[in-house]
C-alpha positions as CSV (number, residue, x, y, z in Angstrom):
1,X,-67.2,-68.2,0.6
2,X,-69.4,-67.3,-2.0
3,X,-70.9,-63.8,-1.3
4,X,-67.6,-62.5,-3.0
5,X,-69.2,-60.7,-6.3
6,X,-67.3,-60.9,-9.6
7,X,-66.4,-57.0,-10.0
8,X,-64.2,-57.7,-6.7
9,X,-61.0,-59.7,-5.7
10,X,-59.2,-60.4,-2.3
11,X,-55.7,-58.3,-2.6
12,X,-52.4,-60.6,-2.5
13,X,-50.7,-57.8,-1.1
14,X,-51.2,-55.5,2.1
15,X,-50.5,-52.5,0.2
16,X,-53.1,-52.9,-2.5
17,X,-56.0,-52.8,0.7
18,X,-56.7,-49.2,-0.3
19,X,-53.4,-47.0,0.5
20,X,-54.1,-44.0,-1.1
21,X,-51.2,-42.6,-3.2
22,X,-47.9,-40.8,-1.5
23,X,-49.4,-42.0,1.9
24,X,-48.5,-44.3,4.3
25,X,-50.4,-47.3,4.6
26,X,-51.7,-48.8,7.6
27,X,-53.7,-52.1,8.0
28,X,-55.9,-53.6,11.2
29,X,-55.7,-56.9,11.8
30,X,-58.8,-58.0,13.4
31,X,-59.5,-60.9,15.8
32,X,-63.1,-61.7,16.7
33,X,-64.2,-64.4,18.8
34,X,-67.8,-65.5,20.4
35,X,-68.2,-64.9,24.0
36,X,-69.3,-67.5,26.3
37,X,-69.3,-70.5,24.3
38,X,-67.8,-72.1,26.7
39,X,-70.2,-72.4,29.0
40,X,-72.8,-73.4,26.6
41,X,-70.5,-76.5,25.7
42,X,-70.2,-77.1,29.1
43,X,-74.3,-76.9,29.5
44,X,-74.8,-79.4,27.1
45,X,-72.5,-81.6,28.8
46,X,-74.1,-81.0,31.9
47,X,-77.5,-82.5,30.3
48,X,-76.1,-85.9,29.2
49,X,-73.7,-86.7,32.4
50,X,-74.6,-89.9,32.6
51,X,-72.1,-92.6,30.5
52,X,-74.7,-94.3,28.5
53,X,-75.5,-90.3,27.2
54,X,-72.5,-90.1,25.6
55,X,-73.6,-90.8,21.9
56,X,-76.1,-88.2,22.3
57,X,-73.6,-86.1,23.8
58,X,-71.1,-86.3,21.0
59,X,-74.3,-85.4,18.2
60,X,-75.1,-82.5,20.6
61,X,-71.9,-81.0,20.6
62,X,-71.1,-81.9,16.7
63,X,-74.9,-80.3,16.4
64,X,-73.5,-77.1,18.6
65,X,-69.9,-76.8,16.8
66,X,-71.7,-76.8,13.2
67,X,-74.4,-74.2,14.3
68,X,-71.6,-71.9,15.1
69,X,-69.6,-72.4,11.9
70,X,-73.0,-71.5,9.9
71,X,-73.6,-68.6,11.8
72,X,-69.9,-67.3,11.5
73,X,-70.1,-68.0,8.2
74,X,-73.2,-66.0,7.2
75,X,-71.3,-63.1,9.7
76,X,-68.6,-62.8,7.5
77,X,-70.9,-63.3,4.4
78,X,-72.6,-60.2,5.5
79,X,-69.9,-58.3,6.7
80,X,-68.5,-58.5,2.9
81,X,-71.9,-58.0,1.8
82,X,-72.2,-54.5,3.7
83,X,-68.2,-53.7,2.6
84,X,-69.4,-54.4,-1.4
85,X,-72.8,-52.2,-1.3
86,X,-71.0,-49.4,0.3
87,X,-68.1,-48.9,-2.7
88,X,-69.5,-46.8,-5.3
89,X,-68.6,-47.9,-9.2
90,X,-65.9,-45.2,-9.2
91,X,-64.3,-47.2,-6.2
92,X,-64.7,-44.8,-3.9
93,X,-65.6,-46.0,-0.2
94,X,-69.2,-44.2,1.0
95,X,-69.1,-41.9,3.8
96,X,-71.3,-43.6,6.4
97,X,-68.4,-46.4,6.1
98,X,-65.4,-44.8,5.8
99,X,-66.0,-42.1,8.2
100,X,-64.3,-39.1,7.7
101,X,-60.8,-41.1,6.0
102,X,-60.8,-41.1,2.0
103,X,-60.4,-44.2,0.8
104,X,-60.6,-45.1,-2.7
105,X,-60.2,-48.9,-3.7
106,X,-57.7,-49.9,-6.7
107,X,-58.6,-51.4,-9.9
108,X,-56.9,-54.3,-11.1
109,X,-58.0,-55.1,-14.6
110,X,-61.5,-55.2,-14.8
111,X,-62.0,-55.8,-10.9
112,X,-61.7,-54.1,-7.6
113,X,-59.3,-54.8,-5.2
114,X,-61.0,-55.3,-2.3
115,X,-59.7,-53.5,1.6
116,X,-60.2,-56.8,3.0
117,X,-59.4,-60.3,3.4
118,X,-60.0,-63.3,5.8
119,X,-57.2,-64.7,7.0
120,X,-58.5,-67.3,9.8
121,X,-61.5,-69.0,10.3
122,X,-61.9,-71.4,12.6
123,X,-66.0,-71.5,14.6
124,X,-66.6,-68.8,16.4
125,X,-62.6,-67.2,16.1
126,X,-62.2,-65.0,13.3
127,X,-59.1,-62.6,11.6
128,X,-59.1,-61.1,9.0
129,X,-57.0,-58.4,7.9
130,X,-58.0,-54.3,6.3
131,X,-57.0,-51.0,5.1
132,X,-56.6,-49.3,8.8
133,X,-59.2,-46.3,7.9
134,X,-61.9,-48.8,8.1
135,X,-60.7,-51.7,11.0
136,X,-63.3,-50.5,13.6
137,X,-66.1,-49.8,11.4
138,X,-65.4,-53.7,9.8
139,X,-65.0,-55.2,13.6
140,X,-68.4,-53.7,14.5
141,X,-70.5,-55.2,11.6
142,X,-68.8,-58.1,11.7
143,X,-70.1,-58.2,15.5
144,X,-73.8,-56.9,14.2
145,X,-73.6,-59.4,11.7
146,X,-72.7,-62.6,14.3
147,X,-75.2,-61.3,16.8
148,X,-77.9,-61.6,14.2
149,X,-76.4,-65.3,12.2
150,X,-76.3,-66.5,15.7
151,X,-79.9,-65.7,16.6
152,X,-81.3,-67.5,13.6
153,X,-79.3,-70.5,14.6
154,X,-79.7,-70.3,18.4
155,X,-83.0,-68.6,18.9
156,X,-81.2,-65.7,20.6
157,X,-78.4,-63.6,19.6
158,X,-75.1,-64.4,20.9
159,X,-72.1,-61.8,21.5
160,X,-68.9,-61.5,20.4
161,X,-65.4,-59.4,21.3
162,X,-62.6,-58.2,18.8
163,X,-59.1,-57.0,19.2
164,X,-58.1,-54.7,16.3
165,X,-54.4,-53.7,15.4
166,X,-53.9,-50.8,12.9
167,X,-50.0,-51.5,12.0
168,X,-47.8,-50.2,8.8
169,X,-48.8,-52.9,6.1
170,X,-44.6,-54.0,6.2
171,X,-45.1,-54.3,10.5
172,X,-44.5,-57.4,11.0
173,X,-47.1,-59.3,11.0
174,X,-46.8,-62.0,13.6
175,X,-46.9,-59.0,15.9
176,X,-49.7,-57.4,14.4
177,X,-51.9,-61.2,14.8
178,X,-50.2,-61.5,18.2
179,X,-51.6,-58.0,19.6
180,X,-54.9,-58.4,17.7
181,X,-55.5,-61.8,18.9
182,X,-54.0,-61.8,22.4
183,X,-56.3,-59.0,24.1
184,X,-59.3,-61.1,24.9
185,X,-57.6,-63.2,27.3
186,X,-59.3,-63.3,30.9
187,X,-61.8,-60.7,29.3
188,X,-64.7,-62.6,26.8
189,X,-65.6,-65.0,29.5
190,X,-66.0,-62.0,31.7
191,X,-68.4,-59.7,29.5
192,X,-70.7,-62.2,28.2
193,X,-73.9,-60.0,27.4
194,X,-71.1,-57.1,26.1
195,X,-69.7,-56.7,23.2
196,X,-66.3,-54.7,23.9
197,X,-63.2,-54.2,21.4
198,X,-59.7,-53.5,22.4
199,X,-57.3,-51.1,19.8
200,X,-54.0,-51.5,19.7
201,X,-52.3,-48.8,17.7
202,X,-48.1,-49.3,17.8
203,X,-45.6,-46.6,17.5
204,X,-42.3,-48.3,16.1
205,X,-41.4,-51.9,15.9
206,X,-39.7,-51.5,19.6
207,X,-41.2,-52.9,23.1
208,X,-44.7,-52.8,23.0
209,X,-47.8,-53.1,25.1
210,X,-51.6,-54.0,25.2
211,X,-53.7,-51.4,27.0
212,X,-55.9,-52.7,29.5
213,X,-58.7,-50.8,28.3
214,X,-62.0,-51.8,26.7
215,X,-64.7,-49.9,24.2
């Protein structure tokens, strides 16, 4: 990925995200994904409709689908960026980040344990996975951060929408990636100029449901 620096590592385990000692530990999964795109495919389609376009087509659209890997890819290059500068050299997590939650990240050896770690990346659709104190403030510069990779790739900033689950790190997770992933169904292609999230906050590992309810 290469904006990891060397005094960090991406935790193996859940728990080592930042739970803070004789507490529980909570994670948010977090599932971001571009709005719209789907009508700009469609767009470029519409400007080579005839058969012998179709060459050009297929570079447009391969032109389109790398453009949007960059620009996630410099997203999530800032987001970890922004995550790094704001842990101080004793670990501890600055306020304007953390909020009002304490959150001190581990040492392993001579390296921090990062509270975060991509899981999925795949274009525009990203998860990644951190310590629950900090899920909402991650999903929004993640979003900052893909407005303005997407402007410098597109010549105007895109949007983007994310689902957030804050689960116990031992939930399991294909629940956790399920609620965090399933909320923007029927809602991105709706709010293209918006860019909403959706928190899903579980209270045992029973019947659950998504609220229909946007921020």
């Amino acid at each position: 990925m290469g904006a990891l620096d060397s005094q960090f590592r991406f935790p193996l385990d859940f728990d080592d995200l930042g739970r803070t000692d004789d507490e529980k530990s909570f994670i948010a999964v977090v599932h971001a994904d571009g709005n719209g795109l789907g009508r700009l495919v469609s767009s470029i389609g519409q400007n080579y409709a005839r058969i012998k376009d179709n060459s050009r087509y297929i570079d447009a659209l391969r032109g389109f689908s790398e453009r949007v890997k960059r620009a996630s890819e410099e997203a999530l290059k800032g987001t970890l960026r922004t995550l790094q500068d704001a842990i101080g050299k004793d670990g501890a997590l600055l306020y304007h980040f953390s909020g009002q939650a304490p959150l001190t990240v581990k040492r392993i050896g001579s390296q921090f344990n990062l509270p975060f770690r991509p899981l999925i990346f795949g274009g525009d659709d990203v998860t990644f996975v951190c310590d629950g104190r900090i899920g909402i403030a991650i999903a929004l510069e993640f979003i900052r951060q893909f407005q303005a990779a997407t402007a410098v790739q597109f010549g105007a900033p895109l949007t983007a929408c994310a689902g957030i689950a804050i689960v116990k790190s031992h939930y399991p997770f294909a629940r956790a990636y399920e609620d965090g992933s399933g909320w923007d169904q029927g809602y991105c292609g709706y709010y293209d100029a918006l860019e909403l999230m959706d928190l899903y906050v579980p209270c045992s590992h029973g019947k659950r449901e998504i609220p229909d309810a946007q921020s």
